[in-house]
N, C-alpha and C positions, 0 to 999 in steps of 0.2 A: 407477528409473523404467522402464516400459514404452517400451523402444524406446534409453534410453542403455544402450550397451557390447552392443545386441542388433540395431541395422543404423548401418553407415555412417553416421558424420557428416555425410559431404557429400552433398550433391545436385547435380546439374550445372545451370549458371547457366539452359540451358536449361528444365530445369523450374521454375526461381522462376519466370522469364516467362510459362509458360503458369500456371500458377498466380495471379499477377498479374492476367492478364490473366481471370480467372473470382470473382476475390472482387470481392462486393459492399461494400456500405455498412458490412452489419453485421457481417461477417467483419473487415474493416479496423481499425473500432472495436475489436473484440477484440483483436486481432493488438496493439492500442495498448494495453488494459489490462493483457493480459499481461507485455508487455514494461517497462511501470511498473511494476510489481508483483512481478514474477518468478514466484510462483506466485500459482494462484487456480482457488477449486473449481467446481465446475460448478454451484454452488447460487448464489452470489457472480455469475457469470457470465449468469446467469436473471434477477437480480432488477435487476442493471444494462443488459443487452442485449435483454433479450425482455420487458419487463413490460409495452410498446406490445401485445402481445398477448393475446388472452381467457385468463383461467386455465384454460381445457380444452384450449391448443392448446402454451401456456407450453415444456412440459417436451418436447413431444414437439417439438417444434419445435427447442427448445435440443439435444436429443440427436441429430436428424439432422444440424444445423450441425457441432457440435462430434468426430460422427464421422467429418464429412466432412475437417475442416477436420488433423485427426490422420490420415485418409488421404493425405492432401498433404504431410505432413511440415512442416507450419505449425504446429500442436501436438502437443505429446508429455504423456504419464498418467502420474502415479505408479502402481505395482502396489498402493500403501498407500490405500485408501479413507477419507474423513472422516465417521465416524458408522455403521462397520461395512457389514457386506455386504448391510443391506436400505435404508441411503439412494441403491443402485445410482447411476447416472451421475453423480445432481447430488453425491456424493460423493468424485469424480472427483478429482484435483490436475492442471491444465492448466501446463503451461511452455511453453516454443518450442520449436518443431523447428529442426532447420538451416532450413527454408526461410522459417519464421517469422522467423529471426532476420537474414533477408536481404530479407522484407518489409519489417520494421520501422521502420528509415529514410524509407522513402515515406510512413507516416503520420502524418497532420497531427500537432503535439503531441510526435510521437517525437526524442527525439534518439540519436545514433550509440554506440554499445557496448553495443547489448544481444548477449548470448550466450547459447547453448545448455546447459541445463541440465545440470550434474552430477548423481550420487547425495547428495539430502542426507540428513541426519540427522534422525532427530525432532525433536527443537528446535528444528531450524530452521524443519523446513516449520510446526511449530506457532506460531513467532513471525510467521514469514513472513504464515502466514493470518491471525492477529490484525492485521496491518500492512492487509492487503488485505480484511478485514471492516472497519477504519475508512475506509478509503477506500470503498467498498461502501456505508455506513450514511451519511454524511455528504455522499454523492451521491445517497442516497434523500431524507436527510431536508431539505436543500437546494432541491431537485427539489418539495417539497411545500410549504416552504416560502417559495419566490421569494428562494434565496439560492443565489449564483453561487461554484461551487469555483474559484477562477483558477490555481488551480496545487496540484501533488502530487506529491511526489518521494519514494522508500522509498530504501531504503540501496542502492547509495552515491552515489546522485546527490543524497541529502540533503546531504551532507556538504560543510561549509563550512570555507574557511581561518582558524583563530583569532587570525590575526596575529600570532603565534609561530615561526611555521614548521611549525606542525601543525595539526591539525583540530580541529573540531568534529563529533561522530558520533550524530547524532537520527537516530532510526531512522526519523522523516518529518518532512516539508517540507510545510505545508501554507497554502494564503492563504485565505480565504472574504469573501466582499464583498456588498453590497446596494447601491442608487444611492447612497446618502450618506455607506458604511461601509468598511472592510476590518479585516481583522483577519492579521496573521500569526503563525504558531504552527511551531515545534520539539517535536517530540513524542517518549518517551521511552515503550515501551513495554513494560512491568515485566508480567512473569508470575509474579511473586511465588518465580522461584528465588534471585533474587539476596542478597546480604547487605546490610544499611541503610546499612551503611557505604559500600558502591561505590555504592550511590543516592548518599548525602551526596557523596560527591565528585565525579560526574557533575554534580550541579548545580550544584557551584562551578566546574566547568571554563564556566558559562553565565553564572555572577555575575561570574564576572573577568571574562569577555565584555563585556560590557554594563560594568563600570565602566570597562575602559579605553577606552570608546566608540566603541567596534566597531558594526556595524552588519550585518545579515544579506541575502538573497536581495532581501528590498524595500527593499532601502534604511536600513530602520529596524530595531529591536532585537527580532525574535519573541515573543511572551509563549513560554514553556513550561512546557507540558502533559504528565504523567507521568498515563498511563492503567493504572489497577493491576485486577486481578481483582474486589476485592470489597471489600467497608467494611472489614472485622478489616484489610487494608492499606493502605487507602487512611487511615484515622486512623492506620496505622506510619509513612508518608513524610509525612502531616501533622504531625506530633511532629519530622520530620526538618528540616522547611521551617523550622520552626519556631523551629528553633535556630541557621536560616543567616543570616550575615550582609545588610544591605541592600544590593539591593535584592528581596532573597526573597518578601516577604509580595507587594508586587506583582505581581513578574514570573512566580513561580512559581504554580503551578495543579495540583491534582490532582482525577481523578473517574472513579470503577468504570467500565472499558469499555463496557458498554452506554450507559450515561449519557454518553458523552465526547461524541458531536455534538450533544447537547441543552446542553451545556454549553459548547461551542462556539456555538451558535446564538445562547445566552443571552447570554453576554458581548459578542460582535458587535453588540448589539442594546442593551445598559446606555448 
């Protein structure tokens, strides 16, 4: 990343406060996606933060913010662009800076432990963005549709106690609601490197959940949703469901990532 292991971690307490004291509405809000998220591009960041704006002012709007807000040591860039050297900025990878991560607390929504970005890995950041394009798409399509996201949590504030003495590890936490609905969902985000088998066991560590009658974040038992790349995988981990014990056909859900918040929608709405 642009800026970790190339300036100083810290910032002095006095500069978070003059800092503080110059962001706005929409700075904040970011400060808060980022820090849910951990990372998230600058394209991601446009279509949640700036879409209140004309499309001729969009981008250039987003890139003065977002320059600004990395002058401040609020956010820090991968050197790694997503979509090569000619989706310039909106191709960006935003994390927190130290003084982002000292923001973070103050806003609404945010809770305490976020941290300042290491060097990750390509996997990671590529799982990571997949995590933060569903949050991103299912806060667009919610947004158009008059359905309320009430909560979303990425790893590892997903992560719930299995009443074993160990975890549960969805790589998101998500609620969505209408006046007379909610829906809660664990989501399991498959890039199609894994083997079917660590799928198949992944979901029974969510069957034995629910049959010892365990209960998640609301209270109640999450359906879970495993979002795969494409159909050729999405009919491998339905051939998987398939063969798992009950309560699988129910509880369990699969559907090609682009389709996952319409799928989301649908069900909330059945």
């Amino acid at each position: 990343m642009a800026g970790v292991g190339r300036t100083p971690a810290r910032v002095r307490l006095r500069h978070v406060e003059w800092v503080a004291e110059r962001t706005g509405v929409r700075d904040r809000a970011i400060v808060g996606t980022v820090a849910r998220l951990r990372l998230v591009s600058g394209a991601q960041l446009e279509r949640l933060h700036f879409h209140d704006l004309s499309p001729s002012a969009r981008a250039r709007v987003r890139r003065r913010v977002l320059a600004r807000l990395v002058a401040w040591r609020v956010l820090l860039t991968l050197e790694r662009r997503i979509g090569g050297v000619r989706a310039g900025s909106s191709g960006l990878v935003f994390a927190l800076d130290t003084a982002g991560v000292h923001l973070a607390p103050r806003v609404d929504g945010v809770r305490d432990g976020a941290r300042r970005a290491e060097l990750p890995g390509v996997a990671f950041v590529g799982h990571t963005l997949a995590v933060s394009e569903l949050y991103v798409s299912v806060m667009e399509l919610g947004r158009a549709a008059g359905v309320e996201v009430t909560a979303f949590d990425s790893e590892p504030r997903s992560w719930w106690p299995n009443g074993l003495g160990g975890w549960l590890k969805p790589d998101a936490y998500l609620s969505v609601a209408t006046a007379d609905y909610a829906d809660a969902w664990w989501v399991e985000m498959d890039m199609g490197t894994e083997h079917l088998p660590t799928i198949r066991r992944k979901l029974r560590t969510y069957l034995d959940f629910a049959q010892r009658g365990q209960a998640g974040p609301s209270g109640v038992m999450p359906r879970v949703l495993v979002s795969v790349p494409d159909e050729r995988r999405r009919e491998a981990v339905k051939g998987v469901i398939r063969r798992l014990h009950d309560p699988a056909q129910e509880l369990v859900h699969v559907s090609t990532a682009p389709e996952t918040p319409q799928h989301l929608m649908r069900v909330l709405r059945e």
